[in-house]
N, C-alpha and C positions, 0 to 999 in steps of 0.2 A: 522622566523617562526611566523604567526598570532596562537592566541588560541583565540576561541570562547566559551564562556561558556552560552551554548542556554537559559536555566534557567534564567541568569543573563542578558540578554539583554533588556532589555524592562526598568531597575534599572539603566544601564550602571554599575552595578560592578562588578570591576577586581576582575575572578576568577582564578588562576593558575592550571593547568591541575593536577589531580589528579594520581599516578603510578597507574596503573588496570596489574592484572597477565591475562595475555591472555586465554581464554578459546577456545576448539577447534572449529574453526570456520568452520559452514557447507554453501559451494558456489554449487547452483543449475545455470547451467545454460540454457536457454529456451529449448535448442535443448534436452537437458534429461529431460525435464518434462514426469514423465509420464500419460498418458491419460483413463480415464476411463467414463463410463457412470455417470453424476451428479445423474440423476433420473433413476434407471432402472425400474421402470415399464414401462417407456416411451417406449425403444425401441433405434429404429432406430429413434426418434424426440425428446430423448433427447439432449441437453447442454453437451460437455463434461468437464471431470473436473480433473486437476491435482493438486496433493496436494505438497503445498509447506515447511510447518508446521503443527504438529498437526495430526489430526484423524478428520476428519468431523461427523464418523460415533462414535465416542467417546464419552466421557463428559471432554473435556479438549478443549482447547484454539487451532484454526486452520485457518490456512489462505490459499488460493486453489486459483489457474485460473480458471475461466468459460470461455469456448469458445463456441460461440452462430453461426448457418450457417445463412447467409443471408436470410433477409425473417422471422428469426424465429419469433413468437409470440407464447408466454405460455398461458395455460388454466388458468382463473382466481383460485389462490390458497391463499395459507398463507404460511408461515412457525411459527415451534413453538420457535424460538430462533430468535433474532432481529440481522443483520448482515447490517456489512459498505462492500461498494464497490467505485473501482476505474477504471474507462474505463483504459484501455491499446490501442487500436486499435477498430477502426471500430464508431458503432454509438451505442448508447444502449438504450431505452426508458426505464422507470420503475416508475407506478404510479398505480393510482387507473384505473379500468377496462373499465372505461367512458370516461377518461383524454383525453384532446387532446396529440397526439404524441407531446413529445420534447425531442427531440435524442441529448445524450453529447454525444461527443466526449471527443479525448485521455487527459485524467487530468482532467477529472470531475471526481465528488465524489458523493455518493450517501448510504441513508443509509434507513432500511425498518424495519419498526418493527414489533416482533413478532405479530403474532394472526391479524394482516392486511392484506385486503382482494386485492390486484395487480397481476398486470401482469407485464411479461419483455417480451421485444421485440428487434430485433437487425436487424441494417440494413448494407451493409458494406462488400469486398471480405474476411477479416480478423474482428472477431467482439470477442475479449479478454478483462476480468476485470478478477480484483484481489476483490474475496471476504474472508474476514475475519467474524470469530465469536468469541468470548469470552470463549465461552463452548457450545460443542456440545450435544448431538449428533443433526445434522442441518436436519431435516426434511419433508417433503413437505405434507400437508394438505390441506382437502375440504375447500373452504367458508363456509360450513355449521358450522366449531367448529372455525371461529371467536373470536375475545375478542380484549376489548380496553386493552392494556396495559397499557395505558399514556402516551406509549412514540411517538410522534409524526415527519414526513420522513423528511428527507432533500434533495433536489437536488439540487447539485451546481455546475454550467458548469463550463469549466475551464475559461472560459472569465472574471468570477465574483470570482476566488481566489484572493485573496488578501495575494502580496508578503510583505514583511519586509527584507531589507538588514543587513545580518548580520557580512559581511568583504567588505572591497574595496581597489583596487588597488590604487595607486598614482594619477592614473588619473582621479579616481571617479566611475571608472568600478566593478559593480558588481562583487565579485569573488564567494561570497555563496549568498542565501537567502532561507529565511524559509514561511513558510504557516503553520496555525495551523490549526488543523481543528475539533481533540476533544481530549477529557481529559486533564489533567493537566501535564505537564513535572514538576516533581519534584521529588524525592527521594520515591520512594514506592507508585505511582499514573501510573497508564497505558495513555496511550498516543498515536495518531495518525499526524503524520504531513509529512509533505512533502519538503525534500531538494532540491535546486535549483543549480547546479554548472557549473562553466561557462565553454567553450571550453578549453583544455588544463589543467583544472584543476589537482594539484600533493598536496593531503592532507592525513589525517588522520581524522576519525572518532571514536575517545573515548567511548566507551559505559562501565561503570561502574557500570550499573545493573546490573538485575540477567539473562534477557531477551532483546535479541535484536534479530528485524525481520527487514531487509530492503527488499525492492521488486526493482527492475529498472520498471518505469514509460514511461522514455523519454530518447531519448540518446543510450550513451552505452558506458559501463566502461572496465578499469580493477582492478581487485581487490588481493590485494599480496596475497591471501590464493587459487587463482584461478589455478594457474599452466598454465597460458598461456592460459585461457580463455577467448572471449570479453565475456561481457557478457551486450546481448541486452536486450531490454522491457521485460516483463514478468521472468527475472533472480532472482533468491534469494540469498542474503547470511545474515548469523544471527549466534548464536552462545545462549547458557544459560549459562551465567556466564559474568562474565565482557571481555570484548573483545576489541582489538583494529583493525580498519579496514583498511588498505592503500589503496587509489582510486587514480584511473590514470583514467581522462574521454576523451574521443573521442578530438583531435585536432579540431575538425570541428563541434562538436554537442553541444550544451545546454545539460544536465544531468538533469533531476530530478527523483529522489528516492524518495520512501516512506518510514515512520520509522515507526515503534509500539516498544514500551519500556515500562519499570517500573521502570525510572527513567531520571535523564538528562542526556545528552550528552554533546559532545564535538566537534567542526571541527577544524580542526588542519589546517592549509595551511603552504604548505610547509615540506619537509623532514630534 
């Protein structure tokens, strides 16, 4: 059994897995998402949108699918809550109103800040992201009630992630790797990042927060709380409370998950 203690990697210190009591762990998987209008004023040209944690229409922490029909492009708007997203499938634009198109594809990452004035657009037979917000309620506004936040967009194709090995086989073969891509992993810090795991992969995922959100990205797993599940792109499973996760991934596919946390983790390889 390899332990990875993600926190510690970057120090190389040996950290020994922590016991965590299992908290009940909740597995969505894509085919039960359920689907609703993102925007209904829109209509029949809205986005549709499943929620996979959380309340959008809330004031608490939520993470949703958007699924965008080819062709779409949004009326210039804002929102008043700043949200990250993650392509799943298809093509996605998302920039200022004038931009030239630059369409990510699946494992780009992208983030919009409140009171900023863009468009999204999707191009693509299947065009799916995971977007998350911190605190809702996530709602759609004119350009007219604009504001700088300060906080300023990111778009990052997936060409331009930058991995980090965090296990490896005898032979030198990647078995995990990470991507970081915001907040701090450490003990009472939220976090966003992105796991990599290779074909055949048989591990464990330690989560010892209080919050753990995984999303499937790429690939397709199974996961011990699923009951006979695969569970493809656009999948959730998460749990509040500290949780341990068992992952079996595709013989044949590259895996990458996303995490959000508030706190570190763990990948266990091996049973």
């Amino acid at each position: 059994i390899i332990v990875i203690a993600i926190a510690a990697v970057a120090s190389g210190c040996a950290v020994q897995p922590r016991a965590v009591n299992s908290a009940p762990v909740q597995v969505v998987s894509y085919s039960e998402v359920q689907w609703k209008a993102l925007n209904p004023a829109r209509g029949d040209m809205s986005p549709r949108a499943g929620t996979l944690w959380g309340d959008r229409n809330a004031e608490v922490p939520t993470g949703f699918l958007a699924k965008f029909k080819d062709g779409f492009s949004s009326p210039a708007h804002i929102h008043n809550v700043t949200y990250r997203a993650v392509v799943i499938s298809g093509g996605i634009h998302n920039d200022d109103p004038k931009a030239v198109k630059m369409w990510m594809g699946k494992g780009s990452f992208w983030t919009q800040p409140k009171g900023e004035v863009h468009i999204t657009a999707a191009r693509g037979k299947t065009n799916i992201a995971l977007v998350e917000i911190d605190n809702g309620p996530y709602l759609v506004k004119p350009p007219a009630e604009a504001f700088d936040s300060g906080e300023r967009p990111v778009n990052l194709d997936a060409s331009n992630i930058v991995w980090l090995p965090i296990t490896q086989q005898s032979t030198q073969n990647e078995i995990a790797s990470i991507a970081y891509l915001w907040g701090r992993i450490q003990q009472g810090a939220w976090s966003g990042s992105f796991i990599k795991l290779a074909p055949g992969f048989v591990g464990t995922i330690e989560a010892p927060g209080t919050t753990f959100h995984g999303v499937v990205i790429q690939g397709e797993l199974a996961h011990g709380s699923s009951k006979g599940k695969t569970l493809k792109p656009g999948s959730y499973f998460g749990a509040d409370g500290a949780s341990l996760h068992e992952i079996t991934t595709s013989p044949d596919l590259e895996t990458i998950i996303y995490i959000r946390t508030n706190d570190r983790f763990r990948v266990i390889v091996g049973g």
